[in-house]
The first five atom37 places (N, CA, C, CB, O) and aatype in JSON, in Angstrom:
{
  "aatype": [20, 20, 20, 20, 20, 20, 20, 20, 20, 20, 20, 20, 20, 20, 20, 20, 20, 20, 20, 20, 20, 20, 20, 20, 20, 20, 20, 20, 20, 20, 20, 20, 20, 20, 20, 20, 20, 20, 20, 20, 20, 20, 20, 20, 20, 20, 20, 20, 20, 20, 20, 20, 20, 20, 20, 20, 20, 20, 20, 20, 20, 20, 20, 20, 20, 20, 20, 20, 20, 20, 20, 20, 20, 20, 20, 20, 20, 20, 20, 20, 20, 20, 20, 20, 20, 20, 20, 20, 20, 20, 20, 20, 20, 20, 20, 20, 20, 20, 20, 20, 20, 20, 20, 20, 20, 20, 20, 20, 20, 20, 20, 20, 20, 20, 20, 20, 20, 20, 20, 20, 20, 20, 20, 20, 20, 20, 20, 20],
  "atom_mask": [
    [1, 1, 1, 1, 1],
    [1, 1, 1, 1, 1],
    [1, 1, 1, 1, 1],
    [1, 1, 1, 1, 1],
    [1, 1, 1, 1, 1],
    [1, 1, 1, 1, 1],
    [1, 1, 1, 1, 1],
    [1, 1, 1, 1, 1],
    [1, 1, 1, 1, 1],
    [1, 1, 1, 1, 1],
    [1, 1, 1, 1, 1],
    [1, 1, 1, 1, 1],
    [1, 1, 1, 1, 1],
    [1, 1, 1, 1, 1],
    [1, 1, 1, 1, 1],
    [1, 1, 1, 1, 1],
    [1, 1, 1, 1, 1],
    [1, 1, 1, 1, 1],
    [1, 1, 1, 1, 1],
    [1, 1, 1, 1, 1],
    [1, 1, 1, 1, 1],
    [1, 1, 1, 1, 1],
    [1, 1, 1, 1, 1],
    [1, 1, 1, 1, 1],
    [1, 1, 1, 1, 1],
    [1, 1, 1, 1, 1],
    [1, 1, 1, 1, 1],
    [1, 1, 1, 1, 1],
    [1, 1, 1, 1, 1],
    [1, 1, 1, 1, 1],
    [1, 1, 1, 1, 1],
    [1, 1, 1, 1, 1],
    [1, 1, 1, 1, 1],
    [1, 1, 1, 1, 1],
    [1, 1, 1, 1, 1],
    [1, 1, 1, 1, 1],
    [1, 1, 1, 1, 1],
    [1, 1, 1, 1, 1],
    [1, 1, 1, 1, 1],
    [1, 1, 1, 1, 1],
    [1, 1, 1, 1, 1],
    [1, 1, 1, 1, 1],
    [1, 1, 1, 1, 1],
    [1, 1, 1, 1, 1],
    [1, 1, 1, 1, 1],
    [1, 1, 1, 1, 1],
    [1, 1, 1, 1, 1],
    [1, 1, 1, 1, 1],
    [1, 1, 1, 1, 1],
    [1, 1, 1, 1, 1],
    [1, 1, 1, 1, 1],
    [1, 1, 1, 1, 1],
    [1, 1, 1, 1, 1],
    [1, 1, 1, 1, 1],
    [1, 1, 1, 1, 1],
    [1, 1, 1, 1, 1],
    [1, 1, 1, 1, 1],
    [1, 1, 1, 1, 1],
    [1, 1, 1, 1, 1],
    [1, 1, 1, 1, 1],
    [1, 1, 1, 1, 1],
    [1, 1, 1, 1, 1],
    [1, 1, 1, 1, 1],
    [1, 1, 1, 1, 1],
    [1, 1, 1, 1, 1],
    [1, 1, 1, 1, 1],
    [1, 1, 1, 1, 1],
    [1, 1, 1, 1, 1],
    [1, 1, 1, 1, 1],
    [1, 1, 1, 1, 1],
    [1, 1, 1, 1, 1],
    [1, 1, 1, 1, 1],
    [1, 1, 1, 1, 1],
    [1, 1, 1, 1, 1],
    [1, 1, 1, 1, 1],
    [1, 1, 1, 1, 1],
    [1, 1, 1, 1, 1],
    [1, 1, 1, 1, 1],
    [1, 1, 1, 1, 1],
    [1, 1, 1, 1, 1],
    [1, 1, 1, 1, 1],
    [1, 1, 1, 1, 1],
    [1, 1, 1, 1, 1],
    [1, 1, 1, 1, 1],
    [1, 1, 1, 1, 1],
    [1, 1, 1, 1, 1],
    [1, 1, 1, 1, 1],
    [1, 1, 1, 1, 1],
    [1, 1, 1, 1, 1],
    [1, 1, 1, 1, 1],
    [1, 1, 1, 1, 1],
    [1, 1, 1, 1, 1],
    [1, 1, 1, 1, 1],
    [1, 1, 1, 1, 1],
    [1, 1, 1, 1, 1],
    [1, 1, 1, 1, 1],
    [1, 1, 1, 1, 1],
    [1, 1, 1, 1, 1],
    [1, 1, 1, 1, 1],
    [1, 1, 1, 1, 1],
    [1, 1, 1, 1, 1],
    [1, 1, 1, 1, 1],
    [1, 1, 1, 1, 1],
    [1, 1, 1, 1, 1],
    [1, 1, 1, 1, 1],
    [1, 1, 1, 1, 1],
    [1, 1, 1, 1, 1],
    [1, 1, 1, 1, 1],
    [1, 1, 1, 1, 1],
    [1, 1, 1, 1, 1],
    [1, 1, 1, 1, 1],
    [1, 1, 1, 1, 1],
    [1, 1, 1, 1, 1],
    [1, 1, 1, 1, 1],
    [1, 1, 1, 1, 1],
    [1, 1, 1, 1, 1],
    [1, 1, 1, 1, 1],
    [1, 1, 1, 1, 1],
    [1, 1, 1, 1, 1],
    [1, 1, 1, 1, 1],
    [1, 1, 1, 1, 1],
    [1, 1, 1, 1, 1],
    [1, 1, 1, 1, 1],
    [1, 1, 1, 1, 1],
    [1, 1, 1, 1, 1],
    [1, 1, 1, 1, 1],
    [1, 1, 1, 1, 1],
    [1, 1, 1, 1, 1]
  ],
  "atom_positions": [
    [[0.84, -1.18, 0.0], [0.0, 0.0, 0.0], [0.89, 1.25, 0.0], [-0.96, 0.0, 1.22], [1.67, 1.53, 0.91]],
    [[0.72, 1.86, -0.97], [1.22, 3.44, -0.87], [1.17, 4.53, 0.24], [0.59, 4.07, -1.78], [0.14, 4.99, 0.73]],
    [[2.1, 4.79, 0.47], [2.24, 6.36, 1.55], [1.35, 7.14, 1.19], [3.62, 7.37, 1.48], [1.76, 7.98, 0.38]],
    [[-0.05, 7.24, 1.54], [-1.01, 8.8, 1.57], [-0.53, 9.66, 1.68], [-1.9, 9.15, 2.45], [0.59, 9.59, 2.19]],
    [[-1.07, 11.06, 1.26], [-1.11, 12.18, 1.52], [-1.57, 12.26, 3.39], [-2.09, 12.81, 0.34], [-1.15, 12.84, 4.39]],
    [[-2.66, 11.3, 3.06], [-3.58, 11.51, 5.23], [-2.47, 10.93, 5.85], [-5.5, 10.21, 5.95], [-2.05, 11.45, 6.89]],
    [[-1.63, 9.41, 5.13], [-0.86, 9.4, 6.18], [0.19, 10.55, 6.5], [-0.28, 8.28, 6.07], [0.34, 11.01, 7.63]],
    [[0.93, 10.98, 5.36], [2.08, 12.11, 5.79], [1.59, 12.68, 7.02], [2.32, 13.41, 4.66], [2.14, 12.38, 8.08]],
    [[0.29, 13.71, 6.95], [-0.83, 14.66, 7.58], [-0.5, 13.98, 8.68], [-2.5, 14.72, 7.08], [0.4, 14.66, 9.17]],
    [[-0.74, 12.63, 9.69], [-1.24, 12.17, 10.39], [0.54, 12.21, 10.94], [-2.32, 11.0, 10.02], [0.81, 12.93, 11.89]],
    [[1.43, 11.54, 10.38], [2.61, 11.57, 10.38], [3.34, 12.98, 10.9], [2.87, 11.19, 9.14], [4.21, 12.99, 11.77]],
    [[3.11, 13.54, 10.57], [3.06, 14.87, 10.91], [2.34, 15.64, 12.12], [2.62, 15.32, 9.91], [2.99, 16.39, 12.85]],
    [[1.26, 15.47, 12.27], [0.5, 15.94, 13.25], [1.19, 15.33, 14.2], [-0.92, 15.71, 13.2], [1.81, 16.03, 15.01]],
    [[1.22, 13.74, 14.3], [1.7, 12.76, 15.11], [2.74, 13.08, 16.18], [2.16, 11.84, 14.31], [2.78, 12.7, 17.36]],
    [[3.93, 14.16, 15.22], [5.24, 14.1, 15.43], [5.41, 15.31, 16.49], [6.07, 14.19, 14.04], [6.13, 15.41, 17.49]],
    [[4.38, 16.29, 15.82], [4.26, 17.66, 16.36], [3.65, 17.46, 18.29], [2.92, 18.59, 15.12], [4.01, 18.2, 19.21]],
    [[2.6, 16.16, 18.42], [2.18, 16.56, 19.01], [3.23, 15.68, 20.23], [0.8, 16.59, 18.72], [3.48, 16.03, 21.39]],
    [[3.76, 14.29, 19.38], [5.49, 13.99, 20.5], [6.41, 15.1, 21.34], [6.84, 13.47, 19.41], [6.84, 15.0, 22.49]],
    [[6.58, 16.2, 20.34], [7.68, 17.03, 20.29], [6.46, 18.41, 21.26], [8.46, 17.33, 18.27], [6.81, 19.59, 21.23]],
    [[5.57, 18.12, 21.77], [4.92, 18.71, 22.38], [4.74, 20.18, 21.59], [5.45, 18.61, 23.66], [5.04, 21.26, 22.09]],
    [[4.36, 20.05, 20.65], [4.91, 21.47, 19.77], [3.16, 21.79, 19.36], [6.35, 21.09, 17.95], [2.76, 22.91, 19.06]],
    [[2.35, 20.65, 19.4], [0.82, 20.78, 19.46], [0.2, 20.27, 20.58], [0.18, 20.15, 18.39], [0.5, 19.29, 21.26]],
    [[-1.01, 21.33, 20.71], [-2.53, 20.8, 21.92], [-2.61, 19.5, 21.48], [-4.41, 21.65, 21.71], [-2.48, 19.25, 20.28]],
    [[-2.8, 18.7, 22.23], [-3.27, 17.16, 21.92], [-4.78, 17.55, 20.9], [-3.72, 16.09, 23.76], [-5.26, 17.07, 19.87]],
    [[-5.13, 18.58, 21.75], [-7.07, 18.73, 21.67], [-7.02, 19.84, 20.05], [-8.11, 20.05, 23.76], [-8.06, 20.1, 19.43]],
    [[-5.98, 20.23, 19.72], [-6.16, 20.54, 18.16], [-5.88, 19.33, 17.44], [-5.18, 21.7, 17.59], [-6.65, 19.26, 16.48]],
    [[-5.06, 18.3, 17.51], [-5.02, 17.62, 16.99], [-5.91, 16.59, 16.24], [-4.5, 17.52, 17.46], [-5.59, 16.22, 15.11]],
    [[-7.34, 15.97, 17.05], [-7.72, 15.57, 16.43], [-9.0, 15.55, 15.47], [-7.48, 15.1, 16.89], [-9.82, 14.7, 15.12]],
    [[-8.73, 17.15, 15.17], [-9.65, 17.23, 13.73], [-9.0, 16.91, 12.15], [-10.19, 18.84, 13.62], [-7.96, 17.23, 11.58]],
    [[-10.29, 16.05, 11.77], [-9.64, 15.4, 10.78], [-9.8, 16.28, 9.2], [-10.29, 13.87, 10.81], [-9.69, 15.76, 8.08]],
    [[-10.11, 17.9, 9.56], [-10.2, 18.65, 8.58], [-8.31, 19.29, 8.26], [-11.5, 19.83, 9.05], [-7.55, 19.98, 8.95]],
    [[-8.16, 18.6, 6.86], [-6.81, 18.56, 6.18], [-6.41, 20.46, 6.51], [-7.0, 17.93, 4.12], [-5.75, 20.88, 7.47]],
    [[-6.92, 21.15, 5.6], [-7.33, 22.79, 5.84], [-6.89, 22.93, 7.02], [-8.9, 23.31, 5.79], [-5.69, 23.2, 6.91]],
    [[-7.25, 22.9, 8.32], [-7.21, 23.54, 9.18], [-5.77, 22.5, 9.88], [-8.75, 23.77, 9.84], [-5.4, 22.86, 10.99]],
    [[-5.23, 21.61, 9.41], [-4.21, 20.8, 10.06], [-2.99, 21.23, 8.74], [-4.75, 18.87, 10.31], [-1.93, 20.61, 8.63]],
    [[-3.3, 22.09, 8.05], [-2.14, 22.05, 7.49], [-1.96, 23.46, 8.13], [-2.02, 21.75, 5.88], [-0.78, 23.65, 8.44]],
    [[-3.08, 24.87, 8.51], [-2.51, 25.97, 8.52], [-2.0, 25.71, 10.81], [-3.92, 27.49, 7.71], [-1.13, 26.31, 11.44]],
    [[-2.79, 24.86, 11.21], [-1.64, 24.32, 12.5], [-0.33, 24.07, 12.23], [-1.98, 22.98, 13.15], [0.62, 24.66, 12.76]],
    [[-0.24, 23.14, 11.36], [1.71, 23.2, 11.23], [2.07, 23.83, 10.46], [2.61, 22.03, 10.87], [3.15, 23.3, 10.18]],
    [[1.93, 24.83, 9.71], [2.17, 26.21, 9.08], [2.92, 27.08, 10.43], [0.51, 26.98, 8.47], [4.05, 27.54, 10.56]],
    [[1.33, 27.07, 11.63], [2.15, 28.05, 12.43], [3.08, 27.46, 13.18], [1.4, 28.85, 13.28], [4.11, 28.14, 13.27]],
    [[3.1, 26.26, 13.86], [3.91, 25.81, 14.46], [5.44, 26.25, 13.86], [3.54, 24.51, 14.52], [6.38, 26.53, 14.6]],
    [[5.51, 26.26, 12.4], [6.67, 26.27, 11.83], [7.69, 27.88, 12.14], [6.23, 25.95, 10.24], [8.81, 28.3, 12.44]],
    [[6.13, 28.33, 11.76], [6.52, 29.96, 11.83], [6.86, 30.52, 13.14], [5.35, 30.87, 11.37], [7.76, 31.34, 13.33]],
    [[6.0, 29.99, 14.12], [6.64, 29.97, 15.86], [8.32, 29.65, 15.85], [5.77, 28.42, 16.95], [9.18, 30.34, 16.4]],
    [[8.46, 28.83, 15.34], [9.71, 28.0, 15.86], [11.0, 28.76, 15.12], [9.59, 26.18, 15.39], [12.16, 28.71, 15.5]],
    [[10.52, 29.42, 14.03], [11.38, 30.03, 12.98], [11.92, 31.65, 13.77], [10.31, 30.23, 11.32], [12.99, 32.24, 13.85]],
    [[10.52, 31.9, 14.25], [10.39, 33.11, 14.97], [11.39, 32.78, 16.37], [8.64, 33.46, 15.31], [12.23, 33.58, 16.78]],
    [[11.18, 31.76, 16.84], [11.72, 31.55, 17.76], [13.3, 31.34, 17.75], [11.06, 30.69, 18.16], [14.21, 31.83, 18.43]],
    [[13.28, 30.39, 16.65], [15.44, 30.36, 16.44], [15.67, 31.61, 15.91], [16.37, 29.02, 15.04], [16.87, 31.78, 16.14]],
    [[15.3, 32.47, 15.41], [15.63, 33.61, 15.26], [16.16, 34.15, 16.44], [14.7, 34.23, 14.79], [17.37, 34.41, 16.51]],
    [[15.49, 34.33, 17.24], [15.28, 35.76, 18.69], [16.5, 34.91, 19.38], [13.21, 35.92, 20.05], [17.23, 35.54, 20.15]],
    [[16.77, 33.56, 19.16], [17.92, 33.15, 20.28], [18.92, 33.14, 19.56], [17.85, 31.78, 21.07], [20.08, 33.18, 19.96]],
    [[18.5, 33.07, 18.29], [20.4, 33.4, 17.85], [20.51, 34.99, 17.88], [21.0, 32.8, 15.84], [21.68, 35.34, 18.03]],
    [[19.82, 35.81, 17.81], [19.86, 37.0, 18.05], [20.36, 37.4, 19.74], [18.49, 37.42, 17.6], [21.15, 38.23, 20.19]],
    [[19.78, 36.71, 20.16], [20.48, 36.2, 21.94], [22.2, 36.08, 21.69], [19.76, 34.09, 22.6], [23.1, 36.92, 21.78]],
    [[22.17, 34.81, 21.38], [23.63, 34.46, 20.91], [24.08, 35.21, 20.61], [23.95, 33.73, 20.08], [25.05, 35.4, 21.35]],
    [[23.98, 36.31, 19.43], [24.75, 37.28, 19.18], [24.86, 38.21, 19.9], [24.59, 37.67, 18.29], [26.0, 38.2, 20.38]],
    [[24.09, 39.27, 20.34], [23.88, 40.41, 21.15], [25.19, 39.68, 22.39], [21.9, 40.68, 21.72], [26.07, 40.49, 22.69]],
    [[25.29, 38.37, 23.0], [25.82, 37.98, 24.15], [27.48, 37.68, 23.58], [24.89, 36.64, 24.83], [28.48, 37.73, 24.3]],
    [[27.46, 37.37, 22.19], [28.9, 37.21, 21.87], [29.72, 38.62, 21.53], [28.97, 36.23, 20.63], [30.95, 38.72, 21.42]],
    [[28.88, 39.5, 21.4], [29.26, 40.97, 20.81], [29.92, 41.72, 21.85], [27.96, 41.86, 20.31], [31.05, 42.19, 21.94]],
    [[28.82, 41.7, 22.69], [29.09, 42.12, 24.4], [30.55, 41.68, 24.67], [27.96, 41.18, 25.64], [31.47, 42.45, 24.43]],
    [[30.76, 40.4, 25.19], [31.92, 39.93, 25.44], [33.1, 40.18, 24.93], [31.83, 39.01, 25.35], [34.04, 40.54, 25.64]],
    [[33.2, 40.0, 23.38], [34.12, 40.64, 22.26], [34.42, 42.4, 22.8], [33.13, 40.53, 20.48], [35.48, 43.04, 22.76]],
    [[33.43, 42.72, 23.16], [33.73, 44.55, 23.66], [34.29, 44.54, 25.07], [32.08, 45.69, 23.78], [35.22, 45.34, 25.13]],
    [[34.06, 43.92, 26.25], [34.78, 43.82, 27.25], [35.19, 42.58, 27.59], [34.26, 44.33, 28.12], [35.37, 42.59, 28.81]],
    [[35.5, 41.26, 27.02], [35.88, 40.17, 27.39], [35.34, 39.51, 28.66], [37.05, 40.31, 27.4], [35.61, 38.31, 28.56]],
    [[34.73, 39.72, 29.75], [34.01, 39.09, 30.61], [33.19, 40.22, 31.11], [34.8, 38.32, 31.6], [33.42, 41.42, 31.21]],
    [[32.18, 39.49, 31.4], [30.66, 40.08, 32.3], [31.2, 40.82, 33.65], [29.44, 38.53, 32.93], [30.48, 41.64, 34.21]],
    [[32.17, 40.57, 34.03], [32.6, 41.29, 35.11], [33.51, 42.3, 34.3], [33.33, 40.37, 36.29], [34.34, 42.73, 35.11]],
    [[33.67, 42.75, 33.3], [34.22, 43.75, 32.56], [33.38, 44.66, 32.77], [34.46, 43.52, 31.26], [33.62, 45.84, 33.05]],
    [[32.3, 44.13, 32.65], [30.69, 45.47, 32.21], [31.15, 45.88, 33.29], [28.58, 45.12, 32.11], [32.01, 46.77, 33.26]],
    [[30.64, 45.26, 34.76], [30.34, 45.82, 36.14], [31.62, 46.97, 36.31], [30.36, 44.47, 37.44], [31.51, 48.16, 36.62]],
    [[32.68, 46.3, 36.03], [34.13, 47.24, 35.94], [34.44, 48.75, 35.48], [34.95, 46.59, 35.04], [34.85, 49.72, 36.12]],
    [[34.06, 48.55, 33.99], [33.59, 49.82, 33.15], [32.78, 50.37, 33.28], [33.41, 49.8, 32.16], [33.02, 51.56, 33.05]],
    [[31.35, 50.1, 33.69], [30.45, 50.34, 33.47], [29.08, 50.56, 34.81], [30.46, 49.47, 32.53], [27.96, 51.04, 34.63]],
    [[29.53, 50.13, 35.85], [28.69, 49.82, 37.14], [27.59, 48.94, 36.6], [28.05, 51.2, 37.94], [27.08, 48.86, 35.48]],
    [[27.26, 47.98, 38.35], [27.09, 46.88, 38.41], [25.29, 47.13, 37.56], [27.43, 46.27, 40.08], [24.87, 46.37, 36.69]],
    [[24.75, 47.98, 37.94], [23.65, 48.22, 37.06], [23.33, 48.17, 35.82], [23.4, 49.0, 37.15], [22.24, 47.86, 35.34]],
    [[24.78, 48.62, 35.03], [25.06, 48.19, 33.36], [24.8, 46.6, 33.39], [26.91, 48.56, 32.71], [24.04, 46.04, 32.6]],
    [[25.44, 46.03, 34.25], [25.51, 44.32, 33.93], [24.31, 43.89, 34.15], [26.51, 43.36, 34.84], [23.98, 43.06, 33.29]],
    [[23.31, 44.15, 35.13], [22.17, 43.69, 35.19], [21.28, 44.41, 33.94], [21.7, 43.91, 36.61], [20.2, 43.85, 33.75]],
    [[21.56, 45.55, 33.07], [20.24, 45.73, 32.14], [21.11, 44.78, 30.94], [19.66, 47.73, 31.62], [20.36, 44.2, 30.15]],
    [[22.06, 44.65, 30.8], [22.53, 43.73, 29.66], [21.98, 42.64, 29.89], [23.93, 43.49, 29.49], [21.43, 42.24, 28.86]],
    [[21.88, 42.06, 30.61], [21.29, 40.61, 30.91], [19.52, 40.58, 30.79], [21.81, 40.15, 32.62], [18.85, 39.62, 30.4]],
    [[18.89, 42.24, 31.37], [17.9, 42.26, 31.04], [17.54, 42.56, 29.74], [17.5, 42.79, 31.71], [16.4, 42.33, 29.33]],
    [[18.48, 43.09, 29.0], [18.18, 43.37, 27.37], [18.38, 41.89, 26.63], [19.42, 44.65, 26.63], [17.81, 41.64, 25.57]],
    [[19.23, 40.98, 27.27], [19.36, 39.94, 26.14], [18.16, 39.08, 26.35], [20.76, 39.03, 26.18], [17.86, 38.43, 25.35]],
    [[17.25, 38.89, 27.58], [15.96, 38.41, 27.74], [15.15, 39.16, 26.94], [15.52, 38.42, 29.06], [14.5, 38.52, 26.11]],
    [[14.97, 40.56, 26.96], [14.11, 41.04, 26.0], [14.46, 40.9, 24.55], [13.92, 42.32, 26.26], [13.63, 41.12, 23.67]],
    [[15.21, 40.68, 24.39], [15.87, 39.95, 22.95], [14.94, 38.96, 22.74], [17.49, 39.21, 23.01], [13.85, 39.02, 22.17]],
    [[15.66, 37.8, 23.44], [14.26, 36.87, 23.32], [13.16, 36.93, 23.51], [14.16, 36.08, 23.8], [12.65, 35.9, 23.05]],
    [[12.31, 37.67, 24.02], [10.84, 37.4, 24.06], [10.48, 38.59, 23.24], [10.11, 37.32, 25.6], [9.26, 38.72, 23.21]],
    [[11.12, 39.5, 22.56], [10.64, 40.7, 21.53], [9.98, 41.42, 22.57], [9.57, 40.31, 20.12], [8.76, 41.41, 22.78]],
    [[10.88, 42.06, 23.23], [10.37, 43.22, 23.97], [11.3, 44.18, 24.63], [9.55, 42.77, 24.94], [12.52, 44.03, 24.66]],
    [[10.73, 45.06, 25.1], [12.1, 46.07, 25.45], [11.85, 46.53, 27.07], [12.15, 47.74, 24.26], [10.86, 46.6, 27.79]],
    [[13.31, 46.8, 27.27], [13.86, 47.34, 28.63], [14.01, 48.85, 28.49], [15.33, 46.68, 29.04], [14.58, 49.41, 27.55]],
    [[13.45, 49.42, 29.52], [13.83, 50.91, 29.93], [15.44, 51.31, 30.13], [13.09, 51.2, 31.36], [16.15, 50.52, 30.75]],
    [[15.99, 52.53, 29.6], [17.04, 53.0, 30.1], [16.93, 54.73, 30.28], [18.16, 52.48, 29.21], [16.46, 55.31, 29.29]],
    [[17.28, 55.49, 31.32], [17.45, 56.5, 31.16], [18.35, 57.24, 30.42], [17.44, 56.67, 31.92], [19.52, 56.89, 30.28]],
    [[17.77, 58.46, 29.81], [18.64, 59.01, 29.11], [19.63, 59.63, 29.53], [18.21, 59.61, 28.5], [20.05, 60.57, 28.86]],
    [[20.33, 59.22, 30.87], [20.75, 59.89, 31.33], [22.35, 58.65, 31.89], [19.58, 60.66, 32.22], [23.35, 58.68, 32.61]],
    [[21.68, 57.8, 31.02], [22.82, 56.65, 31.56], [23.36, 56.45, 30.2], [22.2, 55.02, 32.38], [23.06, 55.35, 29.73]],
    [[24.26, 57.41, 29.23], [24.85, 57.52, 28.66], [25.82, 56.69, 28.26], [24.95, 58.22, 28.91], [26.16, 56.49, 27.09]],
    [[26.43, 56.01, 29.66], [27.61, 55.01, 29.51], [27.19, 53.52, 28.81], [28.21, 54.72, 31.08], [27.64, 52.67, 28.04]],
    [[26.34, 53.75, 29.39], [25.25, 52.66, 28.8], [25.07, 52.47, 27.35], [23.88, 53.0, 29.25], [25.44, 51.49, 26.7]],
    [[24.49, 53.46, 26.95], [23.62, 53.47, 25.32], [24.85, 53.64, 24.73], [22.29, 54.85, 24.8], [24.89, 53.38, 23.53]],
    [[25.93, 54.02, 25.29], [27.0, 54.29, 24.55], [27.79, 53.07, 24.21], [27.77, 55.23, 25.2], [28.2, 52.91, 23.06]],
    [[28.0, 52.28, 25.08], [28.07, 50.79, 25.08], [27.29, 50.39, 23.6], [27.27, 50.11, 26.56], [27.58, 50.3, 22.41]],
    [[26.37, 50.24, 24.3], [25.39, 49.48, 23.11], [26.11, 49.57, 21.54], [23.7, 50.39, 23.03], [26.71, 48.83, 20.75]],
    [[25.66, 50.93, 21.65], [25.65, 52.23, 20.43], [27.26, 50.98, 19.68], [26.24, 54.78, 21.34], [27.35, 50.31, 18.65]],
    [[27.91, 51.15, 20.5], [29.04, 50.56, 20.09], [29.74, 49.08, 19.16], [29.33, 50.58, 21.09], [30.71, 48.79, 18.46]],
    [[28.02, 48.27, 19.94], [29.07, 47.02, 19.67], [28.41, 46.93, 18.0], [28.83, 45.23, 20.96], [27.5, 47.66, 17.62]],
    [[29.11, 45.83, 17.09], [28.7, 45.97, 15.76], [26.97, 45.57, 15.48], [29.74, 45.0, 14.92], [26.46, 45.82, 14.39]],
    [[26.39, 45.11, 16.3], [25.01, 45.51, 16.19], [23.99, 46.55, 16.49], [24.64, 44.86, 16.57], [22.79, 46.77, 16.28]],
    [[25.12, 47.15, 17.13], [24.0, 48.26, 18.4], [22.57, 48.87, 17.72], [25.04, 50.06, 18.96], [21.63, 49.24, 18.42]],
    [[22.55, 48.92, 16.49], [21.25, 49.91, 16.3], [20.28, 48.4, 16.3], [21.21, 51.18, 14.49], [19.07, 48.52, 16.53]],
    [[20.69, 47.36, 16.1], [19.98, 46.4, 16.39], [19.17, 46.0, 17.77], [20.72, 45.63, 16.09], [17.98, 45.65, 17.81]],
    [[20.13, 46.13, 18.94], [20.03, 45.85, 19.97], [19.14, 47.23, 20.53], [21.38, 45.45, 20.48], [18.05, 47.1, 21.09]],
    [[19.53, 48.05, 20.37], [18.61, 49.38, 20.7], [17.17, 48.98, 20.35], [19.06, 50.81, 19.73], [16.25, 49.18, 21.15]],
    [[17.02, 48.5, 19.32], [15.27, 48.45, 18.98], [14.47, 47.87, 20.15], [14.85, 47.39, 17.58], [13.27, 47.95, 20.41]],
    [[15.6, 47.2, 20.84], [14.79, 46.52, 22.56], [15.19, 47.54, 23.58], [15.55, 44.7, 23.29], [15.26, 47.21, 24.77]],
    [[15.42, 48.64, 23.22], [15.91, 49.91, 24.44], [14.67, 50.65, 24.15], [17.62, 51.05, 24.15], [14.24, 50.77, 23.0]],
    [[13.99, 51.23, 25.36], [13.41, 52.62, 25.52], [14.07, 53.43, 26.38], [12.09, 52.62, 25.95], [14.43, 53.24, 27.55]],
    [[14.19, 54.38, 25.64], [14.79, 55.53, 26.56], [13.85, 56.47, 27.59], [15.46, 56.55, 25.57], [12.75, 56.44, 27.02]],
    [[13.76, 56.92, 28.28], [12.91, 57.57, 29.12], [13.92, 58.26, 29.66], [12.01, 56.82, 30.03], [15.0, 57.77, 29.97]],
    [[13.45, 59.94, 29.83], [13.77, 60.34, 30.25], [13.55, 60.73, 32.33], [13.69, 60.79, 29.24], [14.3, 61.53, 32.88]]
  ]
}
């Protein structure tokens, strides 16, 4: 007997819902349509998602490359610099941003610096 199309579908759904990546309780509708645009998004989640952590990865390898250890920041920079870096590379990942005053210069100046910075800024608000 030939490999279906329902089996792939089922094969698929199957795998998604191992890898805990689907609701058990979406899973078992047996409308093709609505199980193909489920692992559509699943895909697009996950794409979205290795994105923002290699964007992690980077923002955290850039940093380092500019002062060679995390206790560099605190050094240069006071211990408050090291804690919003750590809070900016979380907002990295979850696409969202951290407050900085405009008045912490040493800071944005940092940023400003490393070869991504206008990147990394898009997760900075400034407030004055």
């Amino acid at each position: 007997m030939a490999y279906s199309s329902s089996d792939f579908q089922g094969d698929v759904i199957n795998h998604l819902l191992e890898l805990e990546l689907l609701p058990h309780e979406l899973a078992d509708d047996e409308d093709a349509e609505r199980s193909a645009k489920l692992v559509k998004d699943v895909i697009s989640d996950l794409l979205i998602d290795s994105r923002r952590v290699g964007d992690a990865l980077k923002f955290h390898d850039e940093l380092l490359e500019s002062v060679e250890t995390l206790t560099g920041i605190a050094e240069q920079h006071g211990v408050i610099a090291l804690a919003n870096v750590n809070y900016l590379q979380s907002a990295i990942l979850r696409d969202t941003n951290i407050e900085l005053a405009s008045t912490d210069k040493g800071q944005l100046d940092m940023l400003r610096g490393l070869p991504s910075g206008e990147q990394w800024l898009k997760h900075v608000t400034i407030v004055d």
